[in-house]
C-alpha positions as a printed NumPy array, in Angstrom:
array([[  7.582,   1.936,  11.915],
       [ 10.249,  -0.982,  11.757],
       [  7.252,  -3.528,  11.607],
       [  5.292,  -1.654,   8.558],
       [  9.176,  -1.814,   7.05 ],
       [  9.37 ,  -5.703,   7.434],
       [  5.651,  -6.902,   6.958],
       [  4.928,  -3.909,   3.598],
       [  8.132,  -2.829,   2.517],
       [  9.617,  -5.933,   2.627],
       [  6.537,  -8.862,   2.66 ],
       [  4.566,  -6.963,   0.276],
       [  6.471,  -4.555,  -1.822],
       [  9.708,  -6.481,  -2.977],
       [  8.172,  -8.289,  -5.203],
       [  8.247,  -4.897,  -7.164],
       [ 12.449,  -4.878,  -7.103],
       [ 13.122,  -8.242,  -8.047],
       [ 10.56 ,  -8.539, -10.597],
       [ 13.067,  -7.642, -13.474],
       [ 15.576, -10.015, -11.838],
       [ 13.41 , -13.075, -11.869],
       [ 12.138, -11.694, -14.983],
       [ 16.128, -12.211, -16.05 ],
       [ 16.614, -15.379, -14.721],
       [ 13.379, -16.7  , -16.695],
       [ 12.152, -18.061, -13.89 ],
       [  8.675, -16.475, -14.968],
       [  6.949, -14.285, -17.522],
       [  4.793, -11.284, -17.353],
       [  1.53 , -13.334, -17.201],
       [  3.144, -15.57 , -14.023],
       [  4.317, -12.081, -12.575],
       [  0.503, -10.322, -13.159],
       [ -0.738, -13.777, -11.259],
       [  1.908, -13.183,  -8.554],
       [  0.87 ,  -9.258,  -7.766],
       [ -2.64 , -10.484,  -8.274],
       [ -2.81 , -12.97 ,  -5.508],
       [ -0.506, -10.651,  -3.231],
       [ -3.304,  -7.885,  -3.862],
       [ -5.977, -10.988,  -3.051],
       [ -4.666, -12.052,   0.336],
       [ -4.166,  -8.293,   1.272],
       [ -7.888,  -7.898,   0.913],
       [ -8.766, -10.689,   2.463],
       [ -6.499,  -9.977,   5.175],
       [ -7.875,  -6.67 ,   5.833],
       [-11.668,  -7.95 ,   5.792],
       [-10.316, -10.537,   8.454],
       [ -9.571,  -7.441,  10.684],
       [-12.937,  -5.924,  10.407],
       [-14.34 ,  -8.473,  10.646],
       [-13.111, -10.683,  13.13 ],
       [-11.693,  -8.785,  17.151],
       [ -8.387, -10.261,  18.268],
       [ -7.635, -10.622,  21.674],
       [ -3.879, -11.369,  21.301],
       [ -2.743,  -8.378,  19.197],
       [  1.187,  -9.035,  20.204],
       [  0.319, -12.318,  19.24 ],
       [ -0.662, -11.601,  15.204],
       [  2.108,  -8.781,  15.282],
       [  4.499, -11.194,  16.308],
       [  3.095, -14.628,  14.478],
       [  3.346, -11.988,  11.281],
       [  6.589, -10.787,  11.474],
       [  7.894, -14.418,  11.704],
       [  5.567, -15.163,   8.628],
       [  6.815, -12.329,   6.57 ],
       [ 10.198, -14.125,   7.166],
       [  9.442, -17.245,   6.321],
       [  7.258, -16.379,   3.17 ],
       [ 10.236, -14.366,   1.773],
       [ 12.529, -17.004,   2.012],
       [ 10.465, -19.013,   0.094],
       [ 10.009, -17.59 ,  -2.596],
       [ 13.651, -17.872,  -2.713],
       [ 13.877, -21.429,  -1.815],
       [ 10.841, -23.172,  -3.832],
       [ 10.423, -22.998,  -7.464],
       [  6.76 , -23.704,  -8.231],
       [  3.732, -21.179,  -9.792],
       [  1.285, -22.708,  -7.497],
       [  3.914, -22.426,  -4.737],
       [  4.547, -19.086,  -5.318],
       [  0.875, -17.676,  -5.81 ],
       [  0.449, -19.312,  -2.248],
       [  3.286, -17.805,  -0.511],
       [  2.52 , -14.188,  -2.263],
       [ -1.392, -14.862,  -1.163],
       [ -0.359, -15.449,   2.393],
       [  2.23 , -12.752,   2.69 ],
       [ -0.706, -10.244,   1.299],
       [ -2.829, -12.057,   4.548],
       [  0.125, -11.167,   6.713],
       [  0.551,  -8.221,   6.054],
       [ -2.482,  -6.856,   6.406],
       [ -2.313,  -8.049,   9.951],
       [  0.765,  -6.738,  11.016],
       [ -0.433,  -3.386,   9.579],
       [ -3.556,  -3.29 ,  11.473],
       [ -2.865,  -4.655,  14.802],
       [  0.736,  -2.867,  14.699],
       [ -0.633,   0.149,  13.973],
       [ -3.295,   0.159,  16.159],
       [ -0.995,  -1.356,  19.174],
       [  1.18 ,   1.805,  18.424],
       [ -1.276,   4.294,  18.131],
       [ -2.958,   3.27 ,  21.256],
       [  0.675,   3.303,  23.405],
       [  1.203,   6.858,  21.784],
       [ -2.032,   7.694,  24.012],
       [ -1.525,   6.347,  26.334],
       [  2.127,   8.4  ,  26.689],
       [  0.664,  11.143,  26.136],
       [  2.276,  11.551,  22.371],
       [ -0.725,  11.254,  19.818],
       [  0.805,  13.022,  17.422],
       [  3.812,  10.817,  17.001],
       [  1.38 ,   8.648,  15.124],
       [  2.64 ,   9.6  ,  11.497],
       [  5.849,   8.223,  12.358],
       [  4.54 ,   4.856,  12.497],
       [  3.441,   5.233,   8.431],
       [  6.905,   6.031,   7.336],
       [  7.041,   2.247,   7.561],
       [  6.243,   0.919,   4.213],
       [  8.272,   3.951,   2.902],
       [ 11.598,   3.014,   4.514],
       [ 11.067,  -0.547,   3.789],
       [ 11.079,   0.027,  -0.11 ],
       [ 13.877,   2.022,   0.159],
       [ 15.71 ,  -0.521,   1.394],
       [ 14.67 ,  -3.376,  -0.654],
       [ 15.229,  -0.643,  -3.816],
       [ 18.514,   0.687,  -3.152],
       [ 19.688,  -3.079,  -2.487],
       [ 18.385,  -4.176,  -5.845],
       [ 20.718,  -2.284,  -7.755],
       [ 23.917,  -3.638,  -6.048],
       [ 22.258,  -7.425,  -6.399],
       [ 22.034,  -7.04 , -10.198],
       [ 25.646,  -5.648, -10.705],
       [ 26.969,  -8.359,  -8.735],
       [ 25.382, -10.656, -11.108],
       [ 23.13 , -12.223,  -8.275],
       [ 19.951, -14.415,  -9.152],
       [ 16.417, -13.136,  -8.065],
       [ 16.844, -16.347,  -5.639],
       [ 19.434, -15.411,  -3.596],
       [ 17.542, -11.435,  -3.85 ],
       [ 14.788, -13.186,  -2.069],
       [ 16.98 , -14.844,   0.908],
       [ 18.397, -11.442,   1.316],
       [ 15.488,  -9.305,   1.842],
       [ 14.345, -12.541,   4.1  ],
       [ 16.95 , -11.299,   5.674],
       [ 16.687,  -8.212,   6.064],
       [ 12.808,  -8.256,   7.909],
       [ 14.177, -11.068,   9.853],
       [ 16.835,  -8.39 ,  11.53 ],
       [ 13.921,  -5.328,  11.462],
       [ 11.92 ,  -7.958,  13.327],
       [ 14.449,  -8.627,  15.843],
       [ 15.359,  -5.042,  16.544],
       [ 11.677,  -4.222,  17.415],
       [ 10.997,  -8.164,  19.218],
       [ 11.097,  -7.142,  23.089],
       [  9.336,  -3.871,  22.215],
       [  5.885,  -5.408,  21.864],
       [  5.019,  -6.891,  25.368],
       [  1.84 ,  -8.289,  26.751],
       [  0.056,  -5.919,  28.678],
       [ -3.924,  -6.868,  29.579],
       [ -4.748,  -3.178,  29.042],
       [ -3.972,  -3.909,  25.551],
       [ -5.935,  -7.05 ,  25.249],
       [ -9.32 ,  -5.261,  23.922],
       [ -7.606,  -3.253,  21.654],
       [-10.09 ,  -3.777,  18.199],
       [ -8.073,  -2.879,  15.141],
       [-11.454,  -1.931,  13.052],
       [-13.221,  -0.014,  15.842],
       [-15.914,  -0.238,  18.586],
       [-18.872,  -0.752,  16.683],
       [-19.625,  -2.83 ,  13.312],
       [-23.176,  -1.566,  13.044],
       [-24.701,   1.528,  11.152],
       [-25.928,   4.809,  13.271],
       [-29.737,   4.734,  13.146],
       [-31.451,   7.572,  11.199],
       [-28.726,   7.913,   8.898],
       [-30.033,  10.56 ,   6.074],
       [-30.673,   9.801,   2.478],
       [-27.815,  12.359,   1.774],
       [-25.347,  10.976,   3.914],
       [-25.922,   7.219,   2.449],
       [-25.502,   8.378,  -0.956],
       [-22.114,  10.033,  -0.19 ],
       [-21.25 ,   7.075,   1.617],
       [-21.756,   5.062,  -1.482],
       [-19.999,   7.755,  -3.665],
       [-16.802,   7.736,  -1.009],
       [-16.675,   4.335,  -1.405],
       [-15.96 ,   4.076,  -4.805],
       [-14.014,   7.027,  -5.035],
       [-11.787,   5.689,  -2.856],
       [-11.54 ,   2.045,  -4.706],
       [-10.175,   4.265,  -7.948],
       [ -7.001,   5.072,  -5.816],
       [ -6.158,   1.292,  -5.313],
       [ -6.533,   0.904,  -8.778],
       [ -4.789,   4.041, -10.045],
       [ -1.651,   3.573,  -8.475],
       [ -1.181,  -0.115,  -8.645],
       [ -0.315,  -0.904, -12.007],
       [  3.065,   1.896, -11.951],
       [  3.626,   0.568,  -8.375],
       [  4.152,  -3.02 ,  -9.794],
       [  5.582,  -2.731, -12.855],
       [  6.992,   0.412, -12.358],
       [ 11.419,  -1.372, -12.458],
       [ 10.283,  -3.23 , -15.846],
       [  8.543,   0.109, -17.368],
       [ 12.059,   2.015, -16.675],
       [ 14.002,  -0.734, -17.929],
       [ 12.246,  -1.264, -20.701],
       [ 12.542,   2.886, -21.138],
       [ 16.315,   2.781, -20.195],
       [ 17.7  ,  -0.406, -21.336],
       [ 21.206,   0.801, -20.657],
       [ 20.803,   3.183, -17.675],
       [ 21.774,   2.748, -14.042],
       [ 18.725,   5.239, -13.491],
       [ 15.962,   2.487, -13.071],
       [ 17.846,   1.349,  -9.876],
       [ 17.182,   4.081,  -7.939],
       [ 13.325,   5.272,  -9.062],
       [ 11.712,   2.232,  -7.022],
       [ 13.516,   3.764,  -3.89 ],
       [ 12.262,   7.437,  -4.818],
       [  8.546,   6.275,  -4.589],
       [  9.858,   4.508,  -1.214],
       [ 11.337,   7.883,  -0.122],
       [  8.047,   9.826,  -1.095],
       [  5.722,   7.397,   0.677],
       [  7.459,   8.285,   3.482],
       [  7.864,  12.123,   3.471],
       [  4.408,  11.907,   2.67 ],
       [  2.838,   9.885,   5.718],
       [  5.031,  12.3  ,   7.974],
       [  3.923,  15.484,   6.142],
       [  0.126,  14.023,   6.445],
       [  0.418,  14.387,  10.017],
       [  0.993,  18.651,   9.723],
       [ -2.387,  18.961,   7.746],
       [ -5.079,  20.   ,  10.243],
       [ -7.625,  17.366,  10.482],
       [-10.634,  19.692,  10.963],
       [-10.691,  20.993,   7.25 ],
       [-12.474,  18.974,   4.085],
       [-10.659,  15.844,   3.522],
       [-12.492,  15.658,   0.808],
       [-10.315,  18.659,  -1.191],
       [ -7.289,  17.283,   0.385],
       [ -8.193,  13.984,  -1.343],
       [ -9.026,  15.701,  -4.905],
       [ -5.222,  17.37 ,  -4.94 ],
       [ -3.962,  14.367,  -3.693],
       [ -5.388,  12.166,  -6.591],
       [ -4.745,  14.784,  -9.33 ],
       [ -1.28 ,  14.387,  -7.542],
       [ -0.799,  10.952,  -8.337],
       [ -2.326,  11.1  , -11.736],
       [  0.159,  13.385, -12.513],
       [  2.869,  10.696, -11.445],
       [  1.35 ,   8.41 , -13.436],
       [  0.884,  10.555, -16.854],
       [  4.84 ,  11.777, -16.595],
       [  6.515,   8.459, -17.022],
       [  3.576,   7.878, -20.456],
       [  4.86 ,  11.405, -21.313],
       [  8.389,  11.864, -20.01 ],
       [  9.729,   8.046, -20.348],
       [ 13.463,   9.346, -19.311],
       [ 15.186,   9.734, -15.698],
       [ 13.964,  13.03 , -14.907],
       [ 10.418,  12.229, -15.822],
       [ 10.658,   8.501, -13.788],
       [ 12.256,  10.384, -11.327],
       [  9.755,  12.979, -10.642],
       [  6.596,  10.324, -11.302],
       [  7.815,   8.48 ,  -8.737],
       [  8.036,  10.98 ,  -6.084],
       [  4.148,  12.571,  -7.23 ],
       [  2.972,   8.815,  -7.27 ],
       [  4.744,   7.672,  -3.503],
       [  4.045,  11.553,  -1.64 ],
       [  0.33 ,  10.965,  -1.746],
       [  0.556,   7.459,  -1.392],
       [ -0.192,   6.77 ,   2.852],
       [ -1.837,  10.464,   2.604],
       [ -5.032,   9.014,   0.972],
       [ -5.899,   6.389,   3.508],
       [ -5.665,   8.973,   6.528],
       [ -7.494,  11.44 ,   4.615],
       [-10.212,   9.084,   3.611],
       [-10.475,   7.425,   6.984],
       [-10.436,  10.619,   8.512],
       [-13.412,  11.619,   6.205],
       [-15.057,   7.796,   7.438],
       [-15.355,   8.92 ,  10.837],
       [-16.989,  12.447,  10.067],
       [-19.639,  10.029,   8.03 ],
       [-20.217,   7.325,  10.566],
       [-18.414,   8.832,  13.875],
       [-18.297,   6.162,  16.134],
       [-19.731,   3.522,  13.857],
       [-17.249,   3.995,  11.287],
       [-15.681,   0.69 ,  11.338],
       [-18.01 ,  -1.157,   9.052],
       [-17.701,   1.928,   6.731],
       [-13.589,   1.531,   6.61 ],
       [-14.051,  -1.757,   6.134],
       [-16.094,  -1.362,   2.957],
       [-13.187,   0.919,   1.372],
       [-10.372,  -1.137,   2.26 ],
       [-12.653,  -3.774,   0.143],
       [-13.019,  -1.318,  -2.455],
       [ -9.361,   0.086,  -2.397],
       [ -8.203,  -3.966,  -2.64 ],
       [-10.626,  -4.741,  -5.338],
       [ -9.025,  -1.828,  -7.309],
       [ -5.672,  -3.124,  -6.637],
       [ -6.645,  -6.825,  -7.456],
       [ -8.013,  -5.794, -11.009],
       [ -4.741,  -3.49 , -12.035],
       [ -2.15 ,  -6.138, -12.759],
       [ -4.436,  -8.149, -15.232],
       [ -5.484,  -5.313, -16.843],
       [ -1.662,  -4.319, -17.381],
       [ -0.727,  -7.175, -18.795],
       [ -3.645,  -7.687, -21.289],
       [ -3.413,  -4.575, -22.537],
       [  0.609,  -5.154, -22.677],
       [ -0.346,  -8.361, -24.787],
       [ -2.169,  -6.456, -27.277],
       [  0.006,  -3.343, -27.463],
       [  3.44 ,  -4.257, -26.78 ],
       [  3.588,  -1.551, -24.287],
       [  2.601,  -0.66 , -20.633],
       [  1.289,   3.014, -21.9  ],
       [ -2.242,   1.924, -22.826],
       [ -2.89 ,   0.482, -18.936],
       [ -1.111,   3.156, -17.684],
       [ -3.814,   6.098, -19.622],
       [ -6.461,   4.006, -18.088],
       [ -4.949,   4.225, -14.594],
       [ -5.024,   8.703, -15.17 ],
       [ -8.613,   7.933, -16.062],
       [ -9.22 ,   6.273, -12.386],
       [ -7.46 ,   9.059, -10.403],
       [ -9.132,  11.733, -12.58 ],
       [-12.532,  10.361, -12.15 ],
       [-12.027,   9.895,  -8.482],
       [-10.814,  13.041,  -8.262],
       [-13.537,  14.401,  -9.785],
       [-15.991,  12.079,  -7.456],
       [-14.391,  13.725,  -4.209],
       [-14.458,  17.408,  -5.629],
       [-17.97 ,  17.166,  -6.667],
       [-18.764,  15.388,  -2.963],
       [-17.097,  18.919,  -1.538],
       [-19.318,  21.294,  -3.42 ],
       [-22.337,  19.631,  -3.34 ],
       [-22.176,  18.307,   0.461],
       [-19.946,  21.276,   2.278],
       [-19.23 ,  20.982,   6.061],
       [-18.354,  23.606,   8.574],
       [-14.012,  24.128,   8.732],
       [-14.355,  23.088,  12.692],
       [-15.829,  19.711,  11.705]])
C-alpha cells in the first residue's frame, strides 16, 4: 500500500496538485501542462506493455530501483527548469510507475498467499488513494504559505522518499519469489476460442479504453477547473484529496463484492458512476457539487480495473495475460488522448465544460458497451 502511495500518489498523481501552483509561478501554460500529463500518460503505457511483455526475474529489484526513481524524478522537476526536461522526467516517472505497480502488487498479492490472507489484497489498492491525499491536503498549506511549485516538488520528493524508507527492509529476496510474472503464466490465446467470445473480447476491450479516457481529463485538471469555479474559495484545496479519499474507500469496498457475479453490470454502474462525477462539476460548478464529483469520480476509480480484469480471466482463464495487456493499452491510449483534447477544446471555448461533455459521452457509451455485453452474452451467477 505505502509503495502504490509513493510510486502513483506521489510519482504520478502530484502533478495534479501543483499544477495551479506552477501554473502561478508561470513557469508553464496550459499547452506545456497538457504536454506534461500527456507524456506522464505515455510512459505509463509504455511501462505497463513492458510488464506484459517482458518476465522479470528480480521483482525486489524493479520495486526497489522504482521507488528510488520516483524520488529522484520528483525532485527534479523541482530542481531543473526545462520543457524537454520536464516531458522526460514526467515520461519516465509514468515508466516507473507502472513498474512499481505491477511487480509490487503482484509481490504482495503473492506473500498474501502464501500467509494464508488472500483477501487482504484490497488493502494493497488503497495505495494511490492515500498517496493523493497526502500530496492534496499538503497543497493547500504550500499555497498559503506563499511557497513556489519548486519547492512543492522537493517536498512531495520528500515525502515518497520517507514512504519508501518505511516499507525498504520489507521487500526481501526470497528465490520462491524469483518466477513471480507480473502479467501471468501464459502470453498466448486458448485454442478454439469461439466467434462469440472473440467478438466480446474486442467489445471489452474498447469498453474498457473509454474509462481511461473518461476520467482523465477531471483527474488532471480537476484543481484549475475549481479554481477557475472558486477564484476566492479555500474549497478547491481540499476536492483533489476527496477523489484521493474515494479511490481508496473504493479499492477496499471492491474487495466485499463477490467475484462470482457479472462484472460486467458491476462495470455499467460503476461507469454511469463516474459519469455522474464528471457531469456534476459541468452542472453544479460550486463546493458541494466539486465535492460530491469528486467522491463519484475517485469511488469507482481502482473498482474498474479489478472488475474488468476479473471479467479478463472468465474470457481467457489462464491465458488471460495477453488479453490484460491489450486493455491496459487501451485504458492508456484513452488516458494519453484526454489532456489534448482538454486543452483544444479549452482554446476554442474558453472553458473546460465542452471536454468535460465529451468525457460523459465516453463513460455513457462504455457503459452502454458493458450493459449490452451482459444481456446479450449472460453467464451462470457461480461463474
Amino acid at each position: 500500500m505505502l509503495a502504490l502511495a509513493a510510486a502513483m500518489g506521489v510519482g504520478r498523481f502530484a502533478f495534479t496538485p501543483l499544477l495551479p501552483m506552477m501554473l502561478h509561478d508561470g513557469t508553464l501554460n496550459l499547452n506545456t501542462a497538457g504536454m506534461l500529463a500527456t507524456a506522464n500518460y505515455i510512459g505509463y503505457f509504455l511501462g505497463a506493455m513492458l510488464c506484459a511483455l517482458h518476465r522479470s526475474k528480480a521483482p525486489i529489484t524493479m520495486i526497489k530501483g522504482g521507488l528510488v526513481a520516483t524520488v529522484l524524478l520528483t525532485w527534479g522537476m523541482g530542481l531543473l527548469h526545462n520543457d524537454i526536461l520536464w516531458i522526460s522526467l514526467r515520461l519516465i516517472s509514468g515508466m516507473v510507475s507502472a513498474f512499481v505497480f505491477v511487480y509490487s502488487s503482484g509481490w504482495c498479492l503473492h506473500k498474501l498467499t502464501q500467509l494464508g490472507y488472500p483477501e487482504l489484497g484490497g488493502v494493497i489498492f488503497c495505495g494511490p488513494g492515500i498517496g493523493i491525499m497526502l500530496t492534496g491536503l499538503s497543497s493547500g498549506p504550500m499555497v498559503a504559505h506563499g511557497w513556489s511549485a519548486d519547492s512543492g516538488w522537493l517536498a512531495f520528493g520528500a515525502l515518497a522518499l520517507l514512504l519508501a524508507l518505511m516499507i525498504w527492509r520489507t521487500y526481501r529476496n526470497d528465490p520462491a519469489d524469483q518466477d513471480l510474472s507480473p502479467a501471468g503464466a501464459s502470453k498466448n490465446k486458448p485454442a478454439g476460442e469461439t466467434a462469440t467470445v472473440k467478438r466480446e473480447v474486442h467489445l471489452q476491450v474498447i469498453a474498457y479504453g473509454m474509462a481511461g479516457f473518461g476520467y482523465i481529463i477531471t483527474a488532471t485538471f480537476l484543481p484549475v477547473i475549481a479554481r477557475q469555479a472558486l477564484p476566492d474559495s479555500f474549497w478547491p484545496d481540499f476536492f483533489w484529496p476527496i477523489f484521493g479519499f474515494g479511490v481508496a474507500l473504493g479499492a477496499f469496498g471492491a474487495t466485499r463484492l463477490s467475484a462470482d457475479g457479472d462484472q460486467r453490470r458491476l462495470l455499467t454502474i460503476s461507469y454511469l458512476m463516474q459519469a455522474v462525477g464528471v457531469s456534476l462539476s459541468i452542472l453544479l460548478p460550486n463546493a458541494f457539487g466539486f465535492a460530491l464529483s469528486c467522491l463519484l469520480l475517485g469511488l469507482p476509480f481502482t473498482a474498474i480495473t479489478l472488475f474488468a480484469m476479473r471479467e479478463a480471466r472468465r474470457l481467457r482463464h489462464e491465458h488471460a495475460s495477453s488479453l490484460m495487456g491489450l486493455m491496459t493499452a487501451s485504458y492508456g491510449l484513452g488516458q494519453i488522448a484526454g489532456p489534448p483534447l482538454a486543452t483544444a477544446l479549452v482554446h476554442r471555448s474558453g472553458s473546460f465544460s465542452p471536454s468535460l461533455c465529451v468525457a460523459v459521452v465516453a463513460l455513457l457509451f462504455g457503459a452502454a458497451m458493458y450493459y449490452r455485453l451482459s444481456r446479450r452474452h449472460p453467464y451462470p451467477i457461480s461463474q
